[in-house]
C-alpha positions as CSV (number, residue, x, y, z in Angstrom):
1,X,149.0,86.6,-37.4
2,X,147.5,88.1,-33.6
3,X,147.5,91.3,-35.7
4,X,144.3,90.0,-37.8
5,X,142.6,86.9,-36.0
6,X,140.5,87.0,-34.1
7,X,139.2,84.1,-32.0
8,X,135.9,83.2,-34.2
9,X,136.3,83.2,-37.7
10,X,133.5,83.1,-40.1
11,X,134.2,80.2,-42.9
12,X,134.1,81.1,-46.2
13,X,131.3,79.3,-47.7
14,X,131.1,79.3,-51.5
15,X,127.8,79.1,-53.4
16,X,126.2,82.2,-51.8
17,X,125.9,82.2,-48.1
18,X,129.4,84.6,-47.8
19,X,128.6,87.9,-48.8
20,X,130.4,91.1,-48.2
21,X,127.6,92.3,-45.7
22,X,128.5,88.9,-43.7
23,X,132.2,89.8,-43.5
24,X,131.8,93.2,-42.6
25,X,129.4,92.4,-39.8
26,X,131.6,89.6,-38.7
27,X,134.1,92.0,-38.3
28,X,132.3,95.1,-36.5
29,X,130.9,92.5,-34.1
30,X,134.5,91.2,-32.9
31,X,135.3,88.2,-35.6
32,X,136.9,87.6,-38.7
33,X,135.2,86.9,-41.8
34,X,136.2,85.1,-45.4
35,X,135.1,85.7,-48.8
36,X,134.6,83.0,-50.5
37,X,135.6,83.2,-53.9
38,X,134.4,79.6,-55.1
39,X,132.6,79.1,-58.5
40,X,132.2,82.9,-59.0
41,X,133.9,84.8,-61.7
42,X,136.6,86.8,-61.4
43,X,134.9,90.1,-61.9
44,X,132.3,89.3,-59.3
45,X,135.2,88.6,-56.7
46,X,136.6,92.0,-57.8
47,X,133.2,93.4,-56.9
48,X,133.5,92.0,-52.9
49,X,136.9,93.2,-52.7
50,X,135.9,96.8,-53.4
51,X,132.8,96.1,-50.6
52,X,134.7,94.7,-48.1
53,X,137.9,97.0,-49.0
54,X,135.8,100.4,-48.4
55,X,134.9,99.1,-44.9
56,X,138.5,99.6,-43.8
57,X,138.4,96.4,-41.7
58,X,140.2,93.2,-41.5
59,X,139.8,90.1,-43.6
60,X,139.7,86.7,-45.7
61,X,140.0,85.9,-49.0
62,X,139.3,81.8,-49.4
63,X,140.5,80.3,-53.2
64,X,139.9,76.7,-54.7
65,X,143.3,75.0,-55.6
66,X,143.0,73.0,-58.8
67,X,142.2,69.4,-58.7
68,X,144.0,67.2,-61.5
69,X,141.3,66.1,-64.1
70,X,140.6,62.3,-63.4
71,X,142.1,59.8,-65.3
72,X,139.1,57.7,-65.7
73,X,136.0,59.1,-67.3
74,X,133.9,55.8,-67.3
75,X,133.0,56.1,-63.7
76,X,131.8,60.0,-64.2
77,X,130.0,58.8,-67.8
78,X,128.1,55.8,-65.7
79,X,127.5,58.5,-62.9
80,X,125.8,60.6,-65.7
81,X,123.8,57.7,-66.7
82,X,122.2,57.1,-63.5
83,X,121.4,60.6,-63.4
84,X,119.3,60.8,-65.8
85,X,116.1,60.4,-63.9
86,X,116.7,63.4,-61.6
87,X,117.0,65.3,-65.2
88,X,113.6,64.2,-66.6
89,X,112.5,65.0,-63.2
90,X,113.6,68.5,-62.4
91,X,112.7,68.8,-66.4
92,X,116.5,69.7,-66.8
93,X,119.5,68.4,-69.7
94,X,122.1,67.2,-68.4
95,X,125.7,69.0,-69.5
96,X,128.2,66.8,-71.2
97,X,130.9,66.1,-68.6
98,X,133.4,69.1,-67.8
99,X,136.7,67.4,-66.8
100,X,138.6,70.2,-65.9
101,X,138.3,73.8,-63.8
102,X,140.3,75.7,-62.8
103,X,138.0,78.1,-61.1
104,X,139.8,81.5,-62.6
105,X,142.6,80.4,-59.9
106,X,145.5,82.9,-61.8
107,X,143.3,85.8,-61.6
108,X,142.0,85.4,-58.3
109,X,145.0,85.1,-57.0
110,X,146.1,88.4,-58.8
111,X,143.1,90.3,-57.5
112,X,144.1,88.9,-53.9
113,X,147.8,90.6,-54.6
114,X,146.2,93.5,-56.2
115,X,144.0,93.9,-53.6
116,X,146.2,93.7,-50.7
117,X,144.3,91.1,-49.4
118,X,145.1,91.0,-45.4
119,X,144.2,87.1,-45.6
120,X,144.4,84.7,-47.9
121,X,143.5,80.9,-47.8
122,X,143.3,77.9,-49.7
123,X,140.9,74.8,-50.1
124,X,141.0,71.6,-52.1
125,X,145.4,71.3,-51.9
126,X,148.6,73.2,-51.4
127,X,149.5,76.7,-53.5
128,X,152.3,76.3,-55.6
129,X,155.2,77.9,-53.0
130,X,155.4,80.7,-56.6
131,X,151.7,82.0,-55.2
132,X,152.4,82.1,-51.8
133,X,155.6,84.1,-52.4
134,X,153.4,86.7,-54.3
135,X,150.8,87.1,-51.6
136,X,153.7,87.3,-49.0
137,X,154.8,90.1,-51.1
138,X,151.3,92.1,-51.4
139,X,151.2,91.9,-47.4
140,X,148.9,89.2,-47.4
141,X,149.4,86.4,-44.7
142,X,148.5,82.9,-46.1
143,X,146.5,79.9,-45.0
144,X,145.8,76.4,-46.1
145,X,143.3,74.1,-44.7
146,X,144.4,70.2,-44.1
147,X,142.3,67.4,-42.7
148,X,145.4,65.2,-41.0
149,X,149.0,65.6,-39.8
150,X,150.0,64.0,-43.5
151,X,148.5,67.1,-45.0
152,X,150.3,69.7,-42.8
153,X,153.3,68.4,-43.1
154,X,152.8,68.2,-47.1
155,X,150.9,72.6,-46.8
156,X,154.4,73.6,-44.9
157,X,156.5,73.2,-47.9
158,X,154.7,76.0,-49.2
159,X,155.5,78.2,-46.1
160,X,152.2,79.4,-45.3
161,X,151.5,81.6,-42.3
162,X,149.3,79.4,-40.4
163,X,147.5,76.2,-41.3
164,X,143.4,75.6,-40.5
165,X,142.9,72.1,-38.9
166,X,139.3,71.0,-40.4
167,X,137.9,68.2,-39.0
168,X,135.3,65.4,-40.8
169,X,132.2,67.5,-38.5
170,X,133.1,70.5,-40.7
171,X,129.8,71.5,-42.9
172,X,130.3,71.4,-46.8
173,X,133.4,70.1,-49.0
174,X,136.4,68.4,-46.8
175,X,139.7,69.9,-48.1
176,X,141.3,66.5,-47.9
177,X,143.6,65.6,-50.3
178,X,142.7,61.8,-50.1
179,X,139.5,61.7,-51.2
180,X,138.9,57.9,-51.3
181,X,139.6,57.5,-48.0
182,X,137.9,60.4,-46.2
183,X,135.0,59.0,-44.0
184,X,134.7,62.6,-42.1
185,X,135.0,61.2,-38.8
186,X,137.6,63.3,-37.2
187,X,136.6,65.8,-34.5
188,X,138.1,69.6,-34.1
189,X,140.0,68.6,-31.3
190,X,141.6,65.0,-32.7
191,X,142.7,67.4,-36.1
192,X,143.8,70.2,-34.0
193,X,145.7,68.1,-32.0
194,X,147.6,66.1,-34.6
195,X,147.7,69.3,-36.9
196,X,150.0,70.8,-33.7
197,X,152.0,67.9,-33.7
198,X,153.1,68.2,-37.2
199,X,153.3,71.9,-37.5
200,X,155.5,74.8,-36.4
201,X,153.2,77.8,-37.7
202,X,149.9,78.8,-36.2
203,X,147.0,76.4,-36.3
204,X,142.9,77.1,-36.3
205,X,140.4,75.0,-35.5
206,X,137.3,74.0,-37.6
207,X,134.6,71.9,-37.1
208,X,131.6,71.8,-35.2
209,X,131.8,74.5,-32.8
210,X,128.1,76.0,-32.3
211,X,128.6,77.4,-28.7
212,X,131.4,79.5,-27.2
213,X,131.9,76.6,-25.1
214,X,132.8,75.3,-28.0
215,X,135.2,77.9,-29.0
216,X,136.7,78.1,-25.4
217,X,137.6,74.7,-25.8
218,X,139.4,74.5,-29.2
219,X,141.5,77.7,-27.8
220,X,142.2,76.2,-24.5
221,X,143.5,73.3,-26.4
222,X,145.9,75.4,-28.4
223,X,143.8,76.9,-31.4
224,X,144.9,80.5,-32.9
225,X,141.0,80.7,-33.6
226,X,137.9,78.9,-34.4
227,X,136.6,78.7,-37.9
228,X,132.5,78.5,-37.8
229,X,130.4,78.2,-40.9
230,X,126.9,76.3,-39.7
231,X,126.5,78.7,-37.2
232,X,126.2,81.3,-39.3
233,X,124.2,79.9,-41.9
234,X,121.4,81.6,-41.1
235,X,122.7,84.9,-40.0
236,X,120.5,87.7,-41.8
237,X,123.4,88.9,-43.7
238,X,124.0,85.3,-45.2
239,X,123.0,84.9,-49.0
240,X,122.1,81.5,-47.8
241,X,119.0,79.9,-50.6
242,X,115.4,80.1,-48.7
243,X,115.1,76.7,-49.4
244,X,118.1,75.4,-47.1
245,X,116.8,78.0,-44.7
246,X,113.8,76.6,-44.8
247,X,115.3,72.8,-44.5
248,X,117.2,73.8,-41.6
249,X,114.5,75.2,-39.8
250,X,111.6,72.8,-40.8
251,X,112.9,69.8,-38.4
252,X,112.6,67.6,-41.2
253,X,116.6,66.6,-40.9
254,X,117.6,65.2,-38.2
255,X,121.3,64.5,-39.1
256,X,124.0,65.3,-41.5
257,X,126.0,62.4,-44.1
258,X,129.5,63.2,-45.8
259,X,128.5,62.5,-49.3
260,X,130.0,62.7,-53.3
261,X,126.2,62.9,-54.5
262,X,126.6,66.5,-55.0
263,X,130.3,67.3,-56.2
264,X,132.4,64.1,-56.1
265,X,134.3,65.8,-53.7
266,X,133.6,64.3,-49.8
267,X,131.4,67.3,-48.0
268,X,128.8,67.2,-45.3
269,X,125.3,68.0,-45.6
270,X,121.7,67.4,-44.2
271,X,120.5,63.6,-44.9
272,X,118.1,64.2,-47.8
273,X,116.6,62.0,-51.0
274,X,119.4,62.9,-52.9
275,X,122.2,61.7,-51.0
276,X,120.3,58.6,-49.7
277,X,120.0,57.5,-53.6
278,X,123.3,58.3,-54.5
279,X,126.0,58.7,-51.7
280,X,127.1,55.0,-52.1
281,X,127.4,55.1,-56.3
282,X,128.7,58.3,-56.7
283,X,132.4,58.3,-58.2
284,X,135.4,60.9,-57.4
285,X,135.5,63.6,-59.2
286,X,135.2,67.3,-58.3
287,X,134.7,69.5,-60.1
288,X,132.8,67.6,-62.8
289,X,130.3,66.0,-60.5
290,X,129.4,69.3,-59.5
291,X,129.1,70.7,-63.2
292,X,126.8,67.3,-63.6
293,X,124.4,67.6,-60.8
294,X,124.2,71.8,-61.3
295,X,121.6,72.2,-63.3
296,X,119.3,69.3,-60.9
297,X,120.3,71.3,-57.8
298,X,119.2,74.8,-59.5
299,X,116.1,73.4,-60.4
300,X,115.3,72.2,-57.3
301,X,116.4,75.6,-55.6
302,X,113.7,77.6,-58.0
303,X,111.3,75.0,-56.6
304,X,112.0,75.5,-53.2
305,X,112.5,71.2,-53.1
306,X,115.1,70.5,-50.6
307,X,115.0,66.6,-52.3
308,X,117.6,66.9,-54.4
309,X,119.8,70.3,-53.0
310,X,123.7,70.6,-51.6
311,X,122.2,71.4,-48.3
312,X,125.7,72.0,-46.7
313,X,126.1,72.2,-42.8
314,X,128.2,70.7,-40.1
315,X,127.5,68.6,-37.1
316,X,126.2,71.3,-35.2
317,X,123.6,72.2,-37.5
318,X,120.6,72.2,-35.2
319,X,122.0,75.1,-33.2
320,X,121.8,77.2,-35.7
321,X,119.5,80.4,-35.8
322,X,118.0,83.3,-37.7
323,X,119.7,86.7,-36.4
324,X,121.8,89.7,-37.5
325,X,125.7,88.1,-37.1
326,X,126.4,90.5,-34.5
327,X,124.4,88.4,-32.4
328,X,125.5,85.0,-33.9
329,X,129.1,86.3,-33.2
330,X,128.2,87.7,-29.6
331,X,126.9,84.1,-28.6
332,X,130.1,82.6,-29.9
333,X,132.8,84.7,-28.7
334,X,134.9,83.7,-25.6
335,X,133.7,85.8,-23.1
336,X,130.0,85.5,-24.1
């Protein structure tokens, strides 16, 4: 693993801010970056493979696991129901439910082997031990993120290379496993530290780092590396939607709620309408909240309304700033 990490990792972050231009800058400025392969298709992956490949540098690969479908619809039907307003609102229909998705997961995971992929990790759950025997055989070194000891200990069956501790001040979806009870209230250093405990592989750190103090503190305390998303949010290579660069720069939030609104999947975002109306009546279920509430969300990006958007970002939000990722990575780096 010291062969590829470096000590600040850009996150993957699915749903456009993680382009190849981001990774390859991470990279030429002294950090590691992660595609995100989340919600695209297969041949669109394929596409940032060949961008980032040509660059001849190091890098990440990030995949969804498969959740189960739920076992109980009514909640999701009743969730649909109550949607309905932000529909006739956004002058959007609303999909019939989508139970199931497995987010292309066999063929990304064959474009990762294909590919060589020098890094590979997983979100949302642990890769059958099959998959990570495959990547191990392409050369690739594998991660899975876990929120709590209970989860590392669970991600080590599948002998993975190295685990990423992310904690509840971690922008956009938890990875936790046990949805019900995730409140997102962990720091970096309480997940890093029980993560450490239960594990015998390499561990990063995620979660709210916005400084390089920050990042000096997470490795003093025995991180491999930091993961950072937020702070790079805004980085001018980010495919980031104007309208949450805009939100994040208007002042208008002034803190960030772990809500189901979006996805029905715990994740952190900037306070707005949308998860003040529906963060306490929102039901489990990701990924078919996030097929229900898609079409609202789009809508409301094309109308530049912040209201009713996923406006993903971690506890350290308000540090974040507009600038080529060179610099972002520059200020975040140990010795900066």
């Amino acid at each position: 693993m010291h062969d590829l990490i470096r000590p600040v990792v850009v996150a993957p972050m699915a749903g456009g801010p993680s382009t190849p231009a981001l990774v390859v800058g991470a990279a030429r400025a002294g950090a590691l970056g992660f595609l995100a392969a989340g919600y695209k298709t297969p041949a669109a992956v394929e596409n940032e493979l060949r961008a980032v490949g040509a660059a001849g540098i190091a890098y990440g690969l990030n995949v969804f696991v498969p959740m189960p479908a739920p076992a109980d619809v009514e909640p999701l039907a009743r969730y649909r129901r109550l949607l309905q307003p932000e529909a006739d609102l956004y002058q959007v229909d609303l999909p019939p439910l989508r139970l199931h998705d497995d987010d292309h997961f066999a063929e990304k995971i064959e474009l990762a082997v294909a590919y060589r992929v020098p890094l590979v990790s997983f979100t949302f759950g642990v890769p059958d031990r099959t998959v990570v025997e495959a990547l191990h055989a392409a050369g690739s070194r594998v991660l899975v993120t876990v929120t709590s000891a209970y989860e590392a200990e669970r991600a080590l069956a599948a002998a993975p290379d190295a685990l990423i501790a992310q904690a509840g001040t971690a922008g956009g979806h938890a990875s936790t496993t046990r949805p019900a009870d995730y409140r997102g209230e962990t720091n970096a250093a309480q997940v890093l530290a029980a993560v450490r405990s239960a594990a015998d592989v390499p561990v990063l750190a995620a979660g709210g780092a916005a400084s390089a103090a920050d990042v000096n503190r997470l490795l003093a305390a025995g991180a491999e590396a930091v993961q950072c998303g937020t702070a790079f949010l805004l980085a001018e290579e980010a495919g980031t939607r104007a309208a949450q660069r805009a939100a994040m720069l208007s002042g208008d939030h002034r803190e960030t709620v772990v809500t189901r609104a979006f996805t029905g999947q715990p994740a952190r975002a900037l306070r707005n309408r949308f998860t003040d109306a529906y963060s306490d009546v929102a039901p489990l279920g990701y990924p078919a909240v996030h097929h229900l509430t898609a079409p609202i969300r789009a809508a409301a990006a094309q109308r530049g309304d912040p209201a009713a958007l996923n406006l993903w970002a971690g506890t350290g939000f308000a540090s974040a700033r507009p600038a080529p990722v060179a610099n972002l990575v520059a200020a975040l780096l140990p010795d900066a």
